[in-house]
C-alpha positions, 0 to 999 in steps of 0.5 A: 484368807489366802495369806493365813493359809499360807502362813499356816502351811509352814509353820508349827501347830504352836506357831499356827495356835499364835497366828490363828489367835492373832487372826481371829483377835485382830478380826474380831476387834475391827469387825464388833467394836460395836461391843464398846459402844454398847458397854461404854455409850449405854452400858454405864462402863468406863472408858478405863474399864470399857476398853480392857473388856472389849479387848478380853471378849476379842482375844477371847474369841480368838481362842476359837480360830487358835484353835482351829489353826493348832489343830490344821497344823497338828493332825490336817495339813498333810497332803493336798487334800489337806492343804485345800480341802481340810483348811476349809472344813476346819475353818467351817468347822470353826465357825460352827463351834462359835455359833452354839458354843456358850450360847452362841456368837454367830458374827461375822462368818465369811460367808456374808461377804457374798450376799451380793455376788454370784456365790448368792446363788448358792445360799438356798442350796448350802447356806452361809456355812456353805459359802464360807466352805467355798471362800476358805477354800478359795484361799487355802487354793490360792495359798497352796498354788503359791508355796506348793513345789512346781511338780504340784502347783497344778493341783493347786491352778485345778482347785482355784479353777474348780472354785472359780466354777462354782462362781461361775455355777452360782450365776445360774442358781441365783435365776432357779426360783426355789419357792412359788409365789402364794395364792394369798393377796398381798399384806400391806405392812405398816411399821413403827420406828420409834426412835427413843433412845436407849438412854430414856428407853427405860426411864420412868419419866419416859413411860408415859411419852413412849406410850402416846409417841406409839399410839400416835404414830400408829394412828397415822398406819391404821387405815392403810396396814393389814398388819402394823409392827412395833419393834422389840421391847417397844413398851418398856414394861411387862405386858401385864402392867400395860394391860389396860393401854393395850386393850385400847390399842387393840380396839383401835386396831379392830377399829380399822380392820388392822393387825398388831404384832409388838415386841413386849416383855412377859411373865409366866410364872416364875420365868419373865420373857423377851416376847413378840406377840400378836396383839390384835387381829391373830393370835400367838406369842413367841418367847426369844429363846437365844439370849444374849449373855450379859445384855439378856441374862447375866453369866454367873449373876450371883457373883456379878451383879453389882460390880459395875453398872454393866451387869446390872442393865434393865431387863437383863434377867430374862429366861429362855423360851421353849424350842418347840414354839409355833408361829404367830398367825395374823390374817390367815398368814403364818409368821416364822417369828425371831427375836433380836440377836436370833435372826444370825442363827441360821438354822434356828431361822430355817426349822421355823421357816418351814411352813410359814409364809413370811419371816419376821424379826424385831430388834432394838439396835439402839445398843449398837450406836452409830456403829457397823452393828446395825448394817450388821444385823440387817445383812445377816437377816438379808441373808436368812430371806436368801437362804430361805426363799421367804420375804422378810419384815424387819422393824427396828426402834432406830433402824434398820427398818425394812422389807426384803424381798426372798432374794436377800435385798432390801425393798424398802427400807426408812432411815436410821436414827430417824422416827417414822413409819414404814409402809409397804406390802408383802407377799407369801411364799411356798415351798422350801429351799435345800438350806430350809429343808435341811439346814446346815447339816449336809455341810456339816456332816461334809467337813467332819468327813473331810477333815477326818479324810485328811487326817488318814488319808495316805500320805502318797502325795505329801506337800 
């Protein structure tokens, strides 16, 4: 980041377009060439065809920092606050733009890198957007001590020693407990990681072994679980059409006094869902409301279906659901549901967040391979518990199966690509974090002002 800053201090709002578009490409083809793997390995794509696409969605992406760099170097850069201040409201500013822009891609944001260190301090109060603000502004500091005239690098030792007690603050955050631990006994979990790949997920002939495999293994989660979770999409067809098998279920479940949560496709009327549902012992169903363009529903369906196998994927014609859905109530719990690819919304995870005892999300990663996705996606979901003072359950049909703990780190978790059982215990909590209650606005509002700041501030102390 330092040595993007300091590239763009000299250079031209075209230049800073090329260089920003550079960037931005380059780290998006290293950090989601997961992307291949899901189009090639199990999207039907061709090697020939596969790459090329992979490598438009990257540059395409890029397009996002391009332009952050052509508007730094055109109308922020002026100055030391702009050097410093608005290089870091505009990257943050950036970020945002990506995580709602044509459905959203929130990946990858600088804010992650920190889960582990002092600066995870600071997520309930500013949230991922926040420690993004401060490691851009880390860079843009360093960058401008290094290439700023001697009678002005003072300024810019100040703002690396200003962020360098910020870390230093985030040691004594990360010990303030933001929520209280619940009066409710703790709910012992059992989870269900199936393991099916994606290739003979929605193979006919493997509907019926899908079925047994779920209710054998959860036979084995019954007498132990309050509450057993299956992951997203477990049963490859719409619930109406397995009805009758989950009728039985729901009796084996009421048999040992249990709960079912399962991710399962639905239909209302004319709009089929991506859904989560409580099955057994509660009630509620939640219809995934962030869809994942191309793999959920496909962009402009009418002129690209049947092109290539890609855009022709099972389940890929699902519908959004409504905004104002309610959380799914087990046992006397209220459970803040996500779906897949949601849990990287971060606000979208705060406003359900409030009022619940537990955050939950399901998954099928199966599309990622053995690639970086999966860490990934477990990493963002690491963070939502963080910023939200809430534990997390995440099942997965092949991983990452896991239980994390309202600090961000994983409890307990089984292996990858293995099929198998989670079994742990949960606990409720209270209360609500800054980030909960306010979500990203605060520094949102803070880095349009910044930049709007920079833009006209006076020139007194140009750089």
């Amino acid at each position: 980041m330092a040595a993007l800053a300091a590239s763009l201090n000299s250079a031209t709002a075209k230049q800073g377009f090329m260089l920003g578009w550079t960037f931005g490409s380059a780290s998006f083809a290293t950090g989601v060439s997961w992307v291949y793997v899901a189009m090639h390995d199990f999207g039907g794509t061709s090697v020939a065809l596969a790459i090329p696409m992979t490598a438009l969605f990257c540059i395409g992406l890029g397009l996002v920092p391009a332009l952050f760099a052509y508007i730094y170097c055109r109308w922020v850069r002026d100055g030391i606050a702009g050097k410093t201040l608005g290089f870091a409201a505009m990257w943050v500013l950036a970020e945002w733009l990506r995580g709602w822009i044509f459905t959203g891609f929130p990946w990858l944001y600088l804010g992650y890198g920190h889960l582990h260190t002092a600066m995870a301090g600071w997520s309930p109060v500013i949230g991922v957007y926040g420690l993004s603000f401060w490691v851009a502004l880390s860079g843009a500091a360093i960058a401008f001590s290094i290439t700023a005239p001697a009678q002005l690098k003072r300024h810019g030792y100040a703002s690396i020693a200003a962020c360098l007690a910020l870390f230093a603050l985030g040691f004594s955050l990360q010990n303030n407990e933001w929520t209280t631990a619940d009066a409710k006994p703790p709910l012992r979990i059992g989870a269900v990681q199936s393991n099916i790949s994606q290739e003979k997920k929605w193979a006919y002939t493997q509907y019926w072994a899908t079925l047994e495999q779920y209710d054998l293994a959860s036979e084995e989660l019954w007498p132990d679980s309050d509450l057993v979770i299956w992951p997203e999409a477990a049963i490859p067809t719409l619930y109406h059409n397995a009805l009758s098998y989950f009728e039985y279920i729901a009796e084996r479940a009421e048999a040992n006094n249990s709960a079912l949560i399962t991710g399962v496709p639905t239909r209302t009327k004319e709009d089929m869902h991506n859904s989560v549902m409580v099955i057994s012992g509660g009630e509620g169903i939640y219809h995934k409301q962030r869809l994942v363009p191309f793999g959920e529903y496909v962009p402009l369906a009418h002129y690209l279906r049947g092109l290539i196998a890609f855009f022709d994927l099972p389940m890929s014609s699902f519908n959004r659901g409504d905004p104002d859905q309610g959380h799914l109530q087990v046992k006397g719990w209220q459970l803040a549901p996500s779906i897949c690819y949601e849990i990287a919304y971060p606000d979208l995870v705060a406003q359900s967040a409030r009022h619940s005892d537990l955050l939950f999300t399901i998954s099928n990663d199966a599309w990622f391979g053995h690639s970086i996705g999966p860490d990934q996606h477990m990493q963002m979901a690491q963070m939502r518990a963080l910023e939200n003072g809430r534990e997390l359950i995440r099942v997965t049909s092949t991983g990452i199966t896991a239980i994390v703990d309202h600090h961000g780190n994983i409890r307990t978790r089984i292996p990858s690509f293995t099929a198998g059982n989670l079994k742990g215990v949960v606990h409720a909590r209270s209360g609500t974090t800054p980030y909960t209650r306010y979500g990203s606005t605060p520094i949102i509002v803070l880095c349009f002002g910044l930049v709007i700041s920079a833009r006209f501030l006076r020139r007194s102390n140009p750089a």
